[in-house]
C-alpha positions in Angstrom: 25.9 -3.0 -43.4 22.9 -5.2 -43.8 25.1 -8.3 -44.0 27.0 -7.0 -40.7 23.7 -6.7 -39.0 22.6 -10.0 -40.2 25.6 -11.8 -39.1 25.0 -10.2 -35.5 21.7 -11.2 -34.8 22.5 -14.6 -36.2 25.6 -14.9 -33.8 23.5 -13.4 -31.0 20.6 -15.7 -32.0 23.6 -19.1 -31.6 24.5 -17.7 -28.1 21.2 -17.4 -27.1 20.2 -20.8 -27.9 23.4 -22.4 -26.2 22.6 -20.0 -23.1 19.4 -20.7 -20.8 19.5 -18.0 -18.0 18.3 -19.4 -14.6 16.0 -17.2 -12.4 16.4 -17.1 -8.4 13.4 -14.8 -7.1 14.3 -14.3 -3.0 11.4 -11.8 -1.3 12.2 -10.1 2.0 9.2 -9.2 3.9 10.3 -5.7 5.7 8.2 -5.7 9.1 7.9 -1.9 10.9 5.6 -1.1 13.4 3.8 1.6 10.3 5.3 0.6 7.6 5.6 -3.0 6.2 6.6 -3.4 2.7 8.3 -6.6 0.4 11.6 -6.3 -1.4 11.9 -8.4 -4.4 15.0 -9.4 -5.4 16.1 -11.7 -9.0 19.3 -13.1 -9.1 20.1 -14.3 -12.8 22.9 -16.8 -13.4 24.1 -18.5 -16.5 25.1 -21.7 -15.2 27.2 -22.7 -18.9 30.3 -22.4 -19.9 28.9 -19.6 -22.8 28.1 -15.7 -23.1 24.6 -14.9 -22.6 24.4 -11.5 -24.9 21.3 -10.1 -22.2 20.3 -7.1 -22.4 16.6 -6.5 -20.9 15.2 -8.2 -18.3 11.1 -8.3 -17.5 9.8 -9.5 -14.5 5.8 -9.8 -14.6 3.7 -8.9 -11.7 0.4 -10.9 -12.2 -1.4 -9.5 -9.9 -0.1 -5.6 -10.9 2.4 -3.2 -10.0 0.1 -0.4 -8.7 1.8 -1.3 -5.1 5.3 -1.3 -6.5 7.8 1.9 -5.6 9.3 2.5 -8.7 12.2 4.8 -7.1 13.0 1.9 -5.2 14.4 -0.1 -7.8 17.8 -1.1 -7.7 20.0 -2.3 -10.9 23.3 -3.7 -11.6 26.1 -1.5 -12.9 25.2 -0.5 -16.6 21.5 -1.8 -16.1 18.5 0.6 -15.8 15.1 -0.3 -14.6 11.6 1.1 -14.7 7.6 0.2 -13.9 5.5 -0.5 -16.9 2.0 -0.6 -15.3 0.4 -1.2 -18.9 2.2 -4.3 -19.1 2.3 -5.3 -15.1 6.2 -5.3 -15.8 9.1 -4.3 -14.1 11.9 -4.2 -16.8 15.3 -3.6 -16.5 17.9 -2.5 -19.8 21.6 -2.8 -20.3 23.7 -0.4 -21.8 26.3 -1.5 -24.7 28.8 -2.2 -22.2 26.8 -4.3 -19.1 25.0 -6.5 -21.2 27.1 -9.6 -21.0 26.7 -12.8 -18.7 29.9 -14.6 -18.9 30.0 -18.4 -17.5 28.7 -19.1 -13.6 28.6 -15.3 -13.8 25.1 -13.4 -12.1 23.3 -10.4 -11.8 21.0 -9.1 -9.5 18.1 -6.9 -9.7 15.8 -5.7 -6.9 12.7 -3.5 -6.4 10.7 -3.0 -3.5 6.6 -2.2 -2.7 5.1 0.5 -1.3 4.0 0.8 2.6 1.7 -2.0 3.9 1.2 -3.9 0.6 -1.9 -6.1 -0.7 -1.9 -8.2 -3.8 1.5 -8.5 -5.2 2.5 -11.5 -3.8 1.2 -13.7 -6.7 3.2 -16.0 -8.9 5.7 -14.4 -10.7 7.5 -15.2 -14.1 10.2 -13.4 -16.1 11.5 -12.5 -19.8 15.0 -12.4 -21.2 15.8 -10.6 -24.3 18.9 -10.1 -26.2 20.0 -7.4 -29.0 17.4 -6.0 -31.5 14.3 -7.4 -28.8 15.3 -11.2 -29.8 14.2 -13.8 -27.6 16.5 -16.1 -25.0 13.7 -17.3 -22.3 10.3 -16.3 -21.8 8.1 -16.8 -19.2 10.8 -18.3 -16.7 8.7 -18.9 -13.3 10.9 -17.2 -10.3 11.8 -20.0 -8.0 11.5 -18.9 -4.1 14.2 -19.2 -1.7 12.2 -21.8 0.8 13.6 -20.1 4.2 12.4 -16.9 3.3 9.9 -15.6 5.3 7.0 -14.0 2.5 6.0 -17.7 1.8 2.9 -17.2 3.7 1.5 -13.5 3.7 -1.5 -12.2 5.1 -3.0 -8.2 4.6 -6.2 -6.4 5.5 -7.3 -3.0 6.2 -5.9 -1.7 9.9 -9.4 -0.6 10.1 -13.5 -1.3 10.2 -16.7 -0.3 11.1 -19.5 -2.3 12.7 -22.0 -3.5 10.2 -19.0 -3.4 7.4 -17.4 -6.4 5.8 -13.7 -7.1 6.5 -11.8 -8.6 4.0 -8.1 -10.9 4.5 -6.1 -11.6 1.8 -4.0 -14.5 2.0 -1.3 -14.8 -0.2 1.5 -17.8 -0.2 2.7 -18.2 -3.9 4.3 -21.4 -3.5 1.2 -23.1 -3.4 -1.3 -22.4 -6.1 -5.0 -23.2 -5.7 -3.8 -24.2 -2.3 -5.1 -23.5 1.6 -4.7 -21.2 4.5 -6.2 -21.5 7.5 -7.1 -18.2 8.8 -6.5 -17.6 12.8 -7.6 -14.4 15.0 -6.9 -13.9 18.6 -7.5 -10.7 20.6 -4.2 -10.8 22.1 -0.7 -10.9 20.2 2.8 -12.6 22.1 4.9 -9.7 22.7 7.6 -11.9 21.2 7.4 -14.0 18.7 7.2 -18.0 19.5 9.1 -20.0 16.6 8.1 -23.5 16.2 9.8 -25.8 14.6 8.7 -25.9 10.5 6.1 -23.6 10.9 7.7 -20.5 11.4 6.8 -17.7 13.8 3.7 -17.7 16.1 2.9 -14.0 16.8 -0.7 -14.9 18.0 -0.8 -15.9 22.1 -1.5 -19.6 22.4 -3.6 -19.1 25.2 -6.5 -18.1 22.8 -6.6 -19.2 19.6 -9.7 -19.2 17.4 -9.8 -20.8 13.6 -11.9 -18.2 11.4 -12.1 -20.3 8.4 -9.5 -22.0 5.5 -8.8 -19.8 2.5 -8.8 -21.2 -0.8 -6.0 -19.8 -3.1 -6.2 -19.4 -7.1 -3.8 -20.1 -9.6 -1.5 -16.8 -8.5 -1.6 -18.4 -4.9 -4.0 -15.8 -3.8 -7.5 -16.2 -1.7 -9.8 -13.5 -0.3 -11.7 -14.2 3.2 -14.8 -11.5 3.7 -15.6 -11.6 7.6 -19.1 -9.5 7.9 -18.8 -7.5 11.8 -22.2 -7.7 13.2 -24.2 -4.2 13.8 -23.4 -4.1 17.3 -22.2 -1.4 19.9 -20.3 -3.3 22.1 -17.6 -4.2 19.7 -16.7 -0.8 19.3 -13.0 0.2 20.4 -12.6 -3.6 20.2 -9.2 -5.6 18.5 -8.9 -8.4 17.0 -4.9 -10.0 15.6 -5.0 -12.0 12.4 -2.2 -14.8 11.7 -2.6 -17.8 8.9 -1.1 -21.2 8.4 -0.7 -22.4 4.9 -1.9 -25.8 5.0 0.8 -27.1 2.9 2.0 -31.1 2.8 5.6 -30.1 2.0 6.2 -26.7 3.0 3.4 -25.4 5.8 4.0 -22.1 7.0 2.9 -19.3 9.8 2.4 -16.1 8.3 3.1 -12.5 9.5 0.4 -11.1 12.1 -2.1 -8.0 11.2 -4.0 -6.5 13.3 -7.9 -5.0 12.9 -9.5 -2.0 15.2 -13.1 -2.0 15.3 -14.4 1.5 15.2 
């Protein structure tokens, strides 16, 4: 038995090595008028003519999976998935019969956040384990499909009080330790412009104002904190909220949100 077992993991151990999985993260930004949330979606391929013997799959959240919905996650047939907050993972497991990737073969795996999401839109990177927890890839950056639309994301509170501090998070996780240039306008298009390269202008063009640039850390994530002075007359007021990440290769308009002053 022990020379059975042996042989396995060394045969499992020789596919592994021939086999490098490759990772295609896509993220679909769901826009509602009260509920927004992200589906993230991983696509793994093996792109040799081999059989990669996978049978777990971790995707690591960086920045947490607090805003994650965990009966939202969706697997292929034979896999099973499930939210490890201790580890900021999202891990999926193959039963004895699913956990093959023949050649130019892939499998898809999917999970989705919870309502109006903040601060899960960090750099991502992913795990690939094989029989008895033995190692095939770790820590596989996702690569992000460049038309999707999350590439630039932007999230506050709906709500704030004068003499409070308002805080925008910009996320855009192509672009680590990177820019976004914050706009606000008091009046939103009631259709979206597209421009050319940029994306989506939601904010009307007839007033514009540039709040300030974001800097963005190594997950691609900045915070702005906007202070709203102690004064009556901006009560019942509105303001809309759009960034552009100020990127040479790949700048991009990001969704609108909105702020009520109360």
């Amino acid at each position: 038995m022990f020379r059975a077992a042996l042989f396995t993991a060394l045969f499992t151990a020789a596919l592994a090595a021939q086999c490098r999985p490759t990772i295609r993260q896509t993220t679909t930004f769901n826009d509602g008028v009260f509920c927004a949330t992200f589906t993230y979606c991983y696509e793994v391929c093996n792109p040799v003519p081999c059989v990669l013997p996978i049978r777990k799959v971790c995707v690591k959240f960086n920045l947490g999976t607090d805003l994650l919905d965990a009966g939202s996650i969706q697997s292929p047939p034979g896999w099973s998935g499930a939210v490890d907050p201790a580890t900021n993972e999202v891990c999926w497991f193959a039963d004895l019969n699913a956990g093959s990737v023949h050649s130019n073969e892939c499998r898809s795996f999917c999970v989705t956040t919870v309502c109006n999401p903040r601060g899960v839109e960090g750099i991502q990177t992913a795990d690939f384990s094989a029989d008895r927890g033995l190692s095939i890839a770790r820590g596989v950056r996702t690569s992000f499909a460049l038309a999707a639309t999350h590439r630039n994301f932007l999230a506050g509170e709906m709500q704030a009080g004068i003499g409070q501090v308002h805080q925008l998070q910009a996320a855009s996780a192509l672009e680590p330790f990177g820019q976004n240039l914050v706009l606000a306008s008091p009046f939103a298009l009631p259709f979206a412009w597209h421009i050319q390269d940029l994306g989506l202008l939601r904010l009307d063009p007839v007033l514009i104002l540039v709040v300030g640039v974001v800097p963005l850390d190594a997950n691609g994530v900045g915070v702005m904190r906007l202070p709203i002075p102690h004064d009556p007359g901006l009560l019942g007021g509105r303001l809309q909220f759009q960034s552009l990440a100020l990127s040479p290769t790949t700048p991009r308009l990001s969704n609108l949100t909105s702020l009520s002053i109360h």
